[in-house]
N, C-alpha and C positions, 0 to 999 in steps of 0.2 A: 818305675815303669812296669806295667804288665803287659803281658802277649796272652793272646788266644785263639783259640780256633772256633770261629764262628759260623756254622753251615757248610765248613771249609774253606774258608778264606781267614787270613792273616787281621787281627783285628788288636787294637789297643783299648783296656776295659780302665774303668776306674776300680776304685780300692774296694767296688761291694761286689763287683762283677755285674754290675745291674746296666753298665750302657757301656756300649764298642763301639770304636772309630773305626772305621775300615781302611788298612793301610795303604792299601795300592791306589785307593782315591786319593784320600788324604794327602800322599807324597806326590799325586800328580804322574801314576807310574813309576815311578823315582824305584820304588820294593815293588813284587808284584804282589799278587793272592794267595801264592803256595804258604801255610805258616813256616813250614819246612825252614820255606827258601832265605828268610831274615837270619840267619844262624850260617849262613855261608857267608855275606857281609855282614858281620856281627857288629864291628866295631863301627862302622860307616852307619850302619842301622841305627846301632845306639845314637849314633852323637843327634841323629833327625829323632828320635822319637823322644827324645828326653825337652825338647822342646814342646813337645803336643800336650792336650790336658784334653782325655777323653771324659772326663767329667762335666767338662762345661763347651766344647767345641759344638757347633752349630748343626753336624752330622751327624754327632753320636747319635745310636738308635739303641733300643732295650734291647737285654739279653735276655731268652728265655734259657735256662738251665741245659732242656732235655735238647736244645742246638747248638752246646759246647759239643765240641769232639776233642781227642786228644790233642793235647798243646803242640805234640811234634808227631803229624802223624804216620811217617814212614823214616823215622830214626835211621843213619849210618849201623849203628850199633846200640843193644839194649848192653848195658854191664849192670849184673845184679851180685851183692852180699850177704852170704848167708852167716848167722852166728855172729855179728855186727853190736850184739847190745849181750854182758856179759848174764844179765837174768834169762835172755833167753835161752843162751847154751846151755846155762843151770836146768832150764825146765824140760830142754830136749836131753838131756843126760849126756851129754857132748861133751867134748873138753874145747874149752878155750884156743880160738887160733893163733895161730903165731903170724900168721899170715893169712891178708885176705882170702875168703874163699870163695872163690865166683864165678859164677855159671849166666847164665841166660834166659833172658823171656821174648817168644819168638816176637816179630813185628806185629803178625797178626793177633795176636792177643791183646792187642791196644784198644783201649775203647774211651770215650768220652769221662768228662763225671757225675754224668748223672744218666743212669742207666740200668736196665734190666740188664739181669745175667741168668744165664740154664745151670741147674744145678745138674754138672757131668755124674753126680753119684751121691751118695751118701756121706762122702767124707771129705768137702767141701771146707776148706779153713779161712780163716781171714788175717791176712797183717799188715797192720800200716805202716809205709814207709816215706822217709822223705827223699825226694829226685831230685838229682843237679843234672840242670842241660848245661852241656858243653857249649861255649861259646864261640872259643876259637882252643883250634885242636891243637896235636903235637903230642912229640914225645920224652920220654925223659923233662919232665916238667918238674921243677922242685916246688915242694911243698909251700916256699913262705912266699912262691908267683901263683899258687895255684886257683886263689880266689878272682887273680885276670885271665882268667882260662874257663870260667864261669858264668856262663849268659845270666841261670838265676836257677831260683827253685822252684818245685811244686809237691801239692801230695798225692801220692800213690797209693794201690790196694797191691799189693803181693800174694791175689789169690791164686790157691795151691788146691790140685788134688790130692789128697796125703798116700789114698790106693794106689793111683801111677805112678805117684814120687818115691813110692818107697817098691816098685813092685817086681824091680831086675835088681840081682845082688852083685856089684855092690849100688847102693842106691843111683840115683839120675835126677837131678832136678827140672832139667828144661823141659820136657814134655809136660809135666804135671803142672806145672806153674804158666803154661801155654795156649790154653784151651779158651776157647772164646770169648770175648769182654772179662779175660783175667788180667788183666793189667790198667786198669782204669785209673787216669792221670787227668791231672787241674786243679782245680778250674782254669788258674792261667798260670804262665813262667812270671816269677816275682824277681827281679835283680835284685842283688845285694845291695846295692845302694838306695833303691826306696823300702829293703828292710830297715838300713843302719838308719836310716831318716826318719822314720817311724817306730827308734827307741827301742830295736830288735838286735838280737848279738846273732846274725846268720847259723855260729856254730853253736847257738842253745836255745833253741825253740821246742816250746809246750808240744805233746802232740798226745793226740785222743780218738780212742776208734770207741763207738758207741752204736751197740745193737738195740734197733728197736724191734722189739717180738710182733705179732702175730696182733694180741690184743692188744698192741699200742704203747704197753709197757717199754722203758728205758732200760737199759744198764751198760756199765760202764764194762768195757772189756779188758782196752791197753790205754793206760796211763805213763808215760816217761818226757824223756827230754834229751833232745840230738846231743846234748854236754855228754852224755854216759856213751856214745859210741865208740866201739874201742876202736876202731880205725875214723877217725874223723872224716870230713869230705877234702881238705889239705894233702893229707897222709895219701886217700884212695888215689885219688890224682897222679901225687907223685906213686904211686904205688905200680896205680893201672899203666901209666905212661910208662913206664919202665919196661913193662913185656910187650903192648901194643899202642898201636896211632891212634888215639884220639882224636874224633872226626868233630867236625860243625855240628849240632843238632842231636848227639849222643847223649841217651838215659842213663843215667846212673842211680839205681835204687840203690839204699845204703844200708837195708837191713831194718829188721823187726825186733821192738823190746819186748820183755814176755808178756803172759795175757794171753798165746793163740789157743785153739783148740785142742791141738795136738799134744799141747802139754798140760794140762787139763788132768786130773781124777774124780770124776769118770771125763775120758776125754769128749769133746764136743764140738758139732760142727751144723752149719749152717742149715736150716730147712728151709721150705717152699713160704712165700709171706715174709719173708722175715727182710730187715732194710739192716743195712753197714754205713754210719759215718763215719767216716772218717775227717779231721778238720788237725790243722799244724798252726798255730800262730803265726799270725800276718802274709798267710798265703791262700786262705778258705778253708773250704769243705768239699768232700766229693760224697757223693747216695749212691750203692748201689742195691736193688733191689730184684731180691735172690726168688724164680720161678722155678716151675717143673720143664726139664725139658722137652719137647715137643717132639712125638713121636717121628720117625723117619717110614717114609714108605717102602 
């Protein structure tokens, strides 16, 4: 099963993202349009929509890309992890945590996946991440329930200002990592179970962020796999539940393997023209495509 947001409405896509069923027709009002809203009745959701096949149903209509919006698009809660993949704390010169470490990206920094974004400055990073939507919430959840506590997955951008993030001592994350169309999520929520049916291990998937330059040219940025996470999406769960309620419809970004900018000699960071893919096995791709910000009057 996927979920998406289509022009904002609640929609089921097939496996390319290429045709949506729209679910509040579809069920006959049963769900309505909000995507939000199917993650409040998670389970009752599931059981109807695992019957549908938006691939061949008589409604589906095409998707065009640039009319994905973000999978959940006004989240109870964003939980973000920093220092999540053990190269990348090597490359920020960090030590290893013992404990998640995590902070926030506001709501508004949500944006579709395929999308233009304003370059807030010159120091502009990129990192991809994979997000579990909460399915059905709670707390103190133990780890070996925690994948029934899981609506499904998607890929995320963790764009950061490095200037603002690091610019009050001791440093602050959530502003910098907040700033407009920096959180760009999709193309759609993938459930674990049409991973594992499509010959995928949930807890070890491919994932790849790939900069295309200016003249068109490729290259590869971050290269890993969700297996090297040192807190798992199990672990966080039981982790995050321990100090707060997890809600219906909560983002959980799980942290960046290295490859970002900032760790870099000489470091480096995103300019005007340049495109970010990001793409996770068995979940898509998201484009964002990095502009000059537009003057203010």
């Amino acid at each position: 099963m996927r979920i998406a947001n289509l022009n904002g409405r609640a929609v089921l896509t097939d496996a390319d993202t290429r045709l949506a069923l729209d679910i509040e027709r579809a069920s006959d009002g049963r769900f309505g349009a909000d995507p939000g809203a199917v993650y409040e009745r998670w389970s009752e959701f599931a059981q109807w929509a695992r019957q549908q096949d938006a691939a061949s149903h008589r409604d589906a209509v095409p998707v065009v890309p640039a009319d994905l919006g973000p999978v959940v698009p006004r989240p109870p809660q964003i939980l973000a992890v920093g220092l999540n993949y053990a190269d990348h704390a090597e490359e920020s010169n960090m030590t290893l945590p013992e404990h998640p470490m995590v902070f926030t990206k506001f709501a508004s920094s949500l944006a579709g996946p395929d999308v233009d974004v304003e370059l807030s400055g010159d120091t502009v990073d990129w990192e991809i991440e994979l997000v579990a939507v909460v399915g059905v919430g709670g707390r103190d959840i133990p780890a070996e329930r925690a994948w029934d506590h899981v609506a499904g997955l998607t890929v995320g951008q963790d764009l950061s200002d490095r200037t603002v993030q690091f610019q009050s001592t001791p440093p602050q994350f959530n502003l910098g990592k907040s700033l407009r169309r920096f959180a760009p999520v999709g193309p759609a929520v993938v459930t674990v179970d049409e991973l594992r049916a499509g010959g995928l291990d949930p807890d070890d998937l491919a994932l790849r962020c790939t900069l295309i330059e200016v003249d068109g040219t490729e290259r590869v940025l971050q290269q890993s796999r969700t297996a090297q996470l040192i807190f798992s999406i199990p672990d966080l769960v039981a982790r995050l539940s321990a100090s707060v309620e997890l809600l219906p419809g909560d983002l959980i970004f799980t942290g960046t393997p290295s490859g970002v900018g900032f760790g870099r000699t000489p470091r480096e960071y995103l300019v005007a023209g340049q495109t970010v893919v990001s793409e996770i096995d068995g979940l898509g791709s998201i484009r964002q495509r990095f502009v000059v910000k537009e003057a203010t009057a």
